[in-house]
N, C-alpha and C positions, 0 to 999 in steps of 0.2 A: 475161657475166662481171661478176662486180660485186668489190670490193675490199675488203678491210679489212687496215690496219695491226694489229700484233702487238703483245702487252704486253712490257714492257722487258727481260725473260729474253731474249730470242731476238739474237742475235749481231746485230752493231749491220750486216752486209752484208747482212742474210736479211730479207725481209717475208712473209711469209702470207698469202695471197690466198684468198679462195672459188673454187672452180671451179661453173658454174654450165650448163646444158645449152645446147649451142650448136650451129647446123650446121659439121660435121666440116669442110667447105668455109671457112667464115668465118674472117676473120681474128679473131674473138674466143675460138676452138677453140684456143690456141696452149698451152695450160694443159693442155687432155686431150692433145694429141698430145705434150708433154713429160710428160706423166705417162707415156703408152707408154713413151718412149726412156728413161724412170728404172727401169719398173719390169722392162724387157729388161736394164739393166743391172745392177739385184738379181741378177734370177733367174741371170743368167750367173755373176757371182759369187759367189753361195751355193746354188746348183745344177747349174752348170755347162752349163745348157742355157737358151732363152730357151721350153720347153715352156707352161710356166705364168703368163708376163707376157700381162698381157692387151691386146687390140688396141684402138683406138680406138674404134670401133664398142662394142663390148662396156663399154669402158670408162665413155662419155656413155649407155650404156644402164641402167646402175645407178642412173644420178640418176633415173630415169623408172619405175622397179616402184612401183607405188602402195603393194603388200603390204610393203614394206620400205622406206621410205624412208630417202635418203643424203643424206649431205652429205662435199663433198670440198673438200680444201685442199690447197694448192701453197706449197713454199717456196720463194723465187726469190732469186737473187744478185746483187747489184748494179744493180738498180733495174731489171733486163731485163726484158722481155715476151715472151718467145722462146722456146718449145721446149726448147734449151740451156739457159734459165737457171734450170730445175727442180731441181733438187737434193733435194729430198723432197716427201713425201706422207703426209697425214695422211684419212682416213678414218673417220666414224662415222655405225652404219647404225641403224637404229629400228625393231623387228619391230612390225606396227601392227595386227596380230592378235591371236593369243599373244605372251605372254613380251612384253608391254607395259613389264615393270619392267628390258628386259634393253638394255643399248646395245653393240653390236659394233662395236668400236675399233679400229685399223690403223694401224702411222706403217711408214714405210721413208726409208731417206736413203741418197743413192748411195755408193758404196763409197770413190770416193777424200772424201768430207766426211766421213766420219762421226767421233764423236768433238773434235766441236764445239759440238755443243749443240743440232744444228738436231732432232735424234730426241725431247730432253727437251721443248723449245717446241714440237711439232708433237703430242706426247700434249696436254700441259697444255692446247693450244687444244681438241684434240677433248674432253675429258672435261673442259672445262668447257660445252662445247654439250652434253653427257649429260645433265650435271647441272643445266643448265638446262632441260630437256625433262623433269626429273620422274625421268631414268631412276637405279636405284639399286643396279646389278649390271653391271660390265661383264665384254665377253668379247672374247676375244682369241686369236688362233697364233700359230707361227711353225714353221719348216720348216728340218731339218737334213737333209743329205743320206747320213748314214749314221747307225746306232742304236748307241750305243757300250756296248760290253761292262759287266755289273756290276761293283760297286763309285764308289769315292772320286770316278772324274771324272761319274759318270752320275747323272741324276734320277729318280728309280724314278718311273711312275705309280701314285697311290692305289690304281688298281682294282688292283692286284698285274700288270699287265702293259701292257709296253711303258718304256721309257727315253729321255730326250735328254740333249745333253751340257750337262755343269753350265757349262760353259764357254763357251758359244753366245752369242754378243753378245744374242740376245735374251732367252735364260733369265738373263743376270746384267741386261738394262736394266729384266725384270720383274719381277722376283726385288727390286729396289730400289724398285719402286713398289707393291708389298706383296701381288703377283697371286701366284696360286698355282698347281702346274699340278696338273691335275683328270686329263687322258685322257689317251692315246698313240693315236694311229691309225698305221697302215701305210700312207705311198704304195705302191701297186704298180704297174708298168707290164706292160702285155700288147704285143709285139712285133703288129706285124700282117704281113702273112696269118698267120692260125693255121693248119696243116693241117687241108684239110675231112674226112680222113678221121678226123682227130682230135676235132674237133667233132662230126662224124656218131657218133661212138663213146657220146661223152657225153650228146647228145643223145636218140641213141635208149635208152639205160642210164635216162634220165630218165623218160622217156616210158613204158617200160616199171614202175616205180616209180610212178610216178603211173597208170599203168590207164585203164582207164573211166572215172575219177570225174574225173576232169579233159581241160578242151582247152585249147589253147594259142590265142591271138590275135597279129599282131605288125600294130603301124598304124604310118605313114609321119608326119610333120608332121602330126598331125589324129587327135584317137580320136573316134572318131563318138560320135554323140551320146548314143545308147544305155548309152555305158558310162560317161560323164561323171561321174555321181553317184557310181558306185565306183572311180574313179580319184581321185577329191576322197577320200574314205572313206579309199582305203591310205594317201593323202599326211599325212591327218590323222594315222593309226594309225604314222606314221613317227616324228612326236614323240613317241609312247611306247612302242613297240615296238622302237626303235634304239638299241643302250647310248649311255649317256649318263652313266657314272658318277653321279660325284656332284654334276652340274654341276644350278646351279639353274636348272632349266628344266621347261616347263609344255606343256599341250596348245597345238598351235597348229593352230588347225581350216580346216579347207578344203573350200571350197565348189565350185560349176559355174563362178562365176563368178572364181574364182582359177582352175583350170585353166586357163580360156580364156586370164586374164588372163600367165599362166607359157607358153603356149602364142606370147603375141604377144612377149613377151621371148626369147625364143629367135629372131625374127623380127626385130627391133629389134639382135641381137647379130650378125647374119648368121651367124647357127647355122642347122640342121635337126635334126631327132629321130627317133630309134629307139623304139618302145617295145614290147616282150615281155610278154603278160599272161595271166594261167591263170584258166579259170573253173572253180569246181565246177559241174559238171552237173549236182546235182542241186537245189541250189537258185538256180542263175543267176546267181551274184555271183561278182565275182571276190576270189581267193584271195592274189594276189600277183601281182609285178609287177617288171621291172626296163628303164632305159630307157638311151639313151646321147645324147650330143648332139656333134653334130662342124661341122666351115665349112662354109658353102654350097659353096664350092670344092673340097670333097672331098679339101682338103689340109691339112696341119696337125694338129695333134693331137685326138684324140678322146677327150671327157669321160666318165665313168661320171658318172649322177646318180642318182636314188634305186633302189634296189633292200630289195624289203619281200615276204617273206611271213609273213601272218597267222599268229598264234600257232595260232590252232587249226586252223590248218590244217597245221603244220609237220609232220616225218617221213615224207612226200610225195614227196622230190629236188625241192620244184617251182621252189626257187631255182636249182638247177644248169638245170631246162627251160626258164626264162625268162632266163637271161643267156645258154646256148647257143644258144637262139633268136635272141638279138640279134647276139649273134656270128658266124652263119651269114649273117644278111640284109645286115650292112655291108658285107661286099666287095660287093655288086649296088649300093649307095645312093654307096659313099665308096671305091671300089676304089683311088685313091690314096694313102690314110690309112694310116701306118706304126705308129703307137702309138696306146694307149687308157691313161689316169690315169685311177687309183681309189685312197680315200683308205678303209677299215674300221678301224673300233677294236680295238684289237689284243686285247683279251678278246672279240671276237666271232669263235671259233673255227671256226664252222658254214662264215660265211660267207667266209672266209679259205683253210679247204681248200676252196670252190668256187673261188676264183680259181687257187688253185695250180694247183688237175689244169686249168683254160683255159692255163694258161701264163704268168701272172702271173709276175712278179719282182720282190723286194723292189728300191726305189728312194730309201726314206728313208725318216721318220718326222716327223708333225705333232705339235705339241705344242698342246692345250688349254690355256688357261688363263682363271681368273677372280678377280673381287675388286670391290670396294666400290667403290661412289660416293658 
C-alpha cells in the first residue's frame, strides 16, 4: 500500500489513498477488503442484490492483468486505515494493446456519503492519472436496474436502442462532466437449472441447423493447444465484430500468449471456465465461440464472457449451439450455481433472441458512456 494525500477539492475528513497489490492475508490488504464491503454496499443499493460486487480475490486481481493495467484508489474517513473506513472508490484502467488512446474510469461512493463531494474528487483524481499517461478518451458505465419507458424522464441511446433514466445519480454526475452516452446493453439473468429437456430441444434445433459442416468442442479451465491461435483470432474479431456503436474504439489484438495470459486471471480471481466452440470442418478453424466463468466453489453467481460468431460464418444457429453447449455442461462443472449475468447491446438483436428462448430475463440496463481528456 503506498499513500498519497488529495488536492484541496476533496472534503477536508476524506484522503485518497492508492491501493496497491497486497496479500489478501496482510495487514496492508485493508483497502481491497474495504473496497469489497463498499462495493457489496453499491450493488445492494442500486441493484438490490450483492450479484455483481466483486470479492477480494478478484478484486487485488485486477491490479495484476498485464493486458490492462489498473490502478485503484480508496477514499477513507477520518484518518482510519480500516476496512469501515472506505467510503469510495475510484478506478482507472489502461488497455495496453489496442485502444492505447482509451482510459476506463470508475468512481462509486457508498450510499449513505454520497452527495458530499467525495464522487467529484475521486473522478478528478482518476482522470488526472489518464491524462497523465497520454490517454485522451475516456470510458465509463453505469447500471440501472430497470429501463424506463420513452419519453421526458429517459436517455435514448444514439444507436436508436435501448434507454436509461435521465435521473440516475449517474447519468446527471456524467451528464455534468460532459461524457456522453453512446450504447445501451441489456443485463439479463438466466435462472439456473435450466430444464435439460429444454436445452436438449435447443440444442439439438442447433445442431441440426448447422449439419455437417460444423462440430462442436466444449474445454474445461484449458483449451488445448491446438486451438490456442483461433481462440486469440475470435477474441481479436470480438473488437470488431461486437456492436460498439459509436464508441471510439479500435482493434484490440490477441495473441497465444494473452489467452494464456486471460486463462491465469481467471485462476488468480478464483474463478473456473466453460468454454463452447464450433469448428468448420472443412477448413479446421473455428467459427465461433461462447464461454462462461463461475467460483471455484461452484457457488455464487456465474458470468457470461465473450460470445462471438464470425461474420461469415453467421446464419448457421452456431451462436444458439455454443452457448447451449455451455449451458448443458455447467450443471456437471457448477451444479450449485443458481444464476448466470449477461450484459448484450441492445441493437444486437440475433443475439438477444438467443438468450430469450435459454430463459434469459431482462434484469436492467448498462449505460455506456464516453468523452474527452
Amino acid at each position: 500500500m503506498s499513500e498519497h494525500t488529495t488536492t484541496p477539492t476533496v472534503p477536508s475528513t476524506v484522503e485518497i489513498l492508492e491501493v496497491l497489490p497486497a496479500d489478501l492475508d496482510s495487514p496492508d490488504a485493508w483497502a481491497i477488503h474495504g473496497t469489497v464491503l463498499l462495493e457489496r454496499a453499491i450493488a445492494l443499493d442500486d441493484l438490490g442484490d450483492t450479484d455483481l460486487a466483486l470479492d477480494a480475490a478478484t478484486t487485488r486481481a485486477t491490479l495484476l492483468d498485464p493486458y490492462r493495467r489498473m490502478r485503484r484508489f480508496v477514499a477513507v474517513a477520518d484518518g482510519s486505515r480500516t476496512p469501515e473506513s472506505v467510503v469510495g472508490r475510484g478506478m482507472v484502467a489502461f488497455p495496453q494493446v489496442g485502444n492505447a488512446h482509451i482510459a476506463e474510469v470508475y468512481v462509486g461512493v457508498h450510499p449513505e456519503r454520497r452527495g458530499r463531494g467525495i464522487g467529484a474528487a475521486l473522478w478528478d483524481r482518476v482522470t488526472a492519472v489518464a491524462r497523465d499517461a497520454g490517454r485522451r478518451v475516456v470510458h465509463t458505465d453505469g447500471m440501472a436496474g430497470t429501463e424506463p419507458p420513452p419519453g421526458p424522464g429517459a436517455l435514448e441511446a444514439p444507436t436508436g436502442s435501448g434507454r436509461f433514466p435521465a435521473d440516475h445519480p449517474t447519468a446527471r454526475f456524467l451528464l455534468a462532466r460532459g461524457l456522453r452516452l453512446e450504447q445501451i446493453a441489456r443485463h439479463s439473468v438466466l435462472d439456473l437449472p435450466v430444464p435439460a429437456d429444454h436445452l436438449a430441444r435447443l440444442h439439438d434445433d442447433a445442431l441440426a441447423a448447422a449439419g455437417d459442416a460444423y462440430r462442436v468442442h466444449v474445454w474445461h479451465d484449458e483449451i488445448p493447444a491446438a486451438w490456442v491461435d483461433d481462440v486469440a483470432a475470435l477474441e481479436t474479431r470480438m473488437s470488431t465484430d461486437a456492436p460498439s456503436g459509436a464508441l471510439d474504439v479500435e482493434e484490440d489484438p490477441w495473441d497465444a500468449d494473452r489467452v494464456r495470459s486471460a486463462e491465469q486471471q481467471f485462476h488468480e480471481r478464483g474463478q473456473r471456465y466453460l468454454m463452447a466452440a464450433a469448428e468448420h470442418v472443412a477448413s479446421g478453424r473455428l467459427a465461433g465461440f461462447s464461454m462462461v466463468a463461475y467460483p471455484v466453489d461452484g457457488e455464487g453467481p456465474v458470468f457470461q464472457e465473450d460470445t462471438l460468431v464470425l461474420r461469415e460464418h453467421r446464419g448457421h444457429r452456431l451462436g444458439m449451439l455454443v452457448k447451449s453447449a455451455v449451458a448443458r455442461a455447467l450443471p456437471e462443472v457448477a451444479p450449485r450455481a443458481r444464476r448466470v449475468h449477461t450484459w448484450n447491446a441492445e441493437e444486437n438483436a440475433p443475439m438477444l433472441a438467443i438468450n430469450v428462448a435459454l430463459g434469459f430475463r431482462p434484469a436492467g440496463v448498462a449505460a455506456e458512456w464516453e468523452g474527452s481528456l
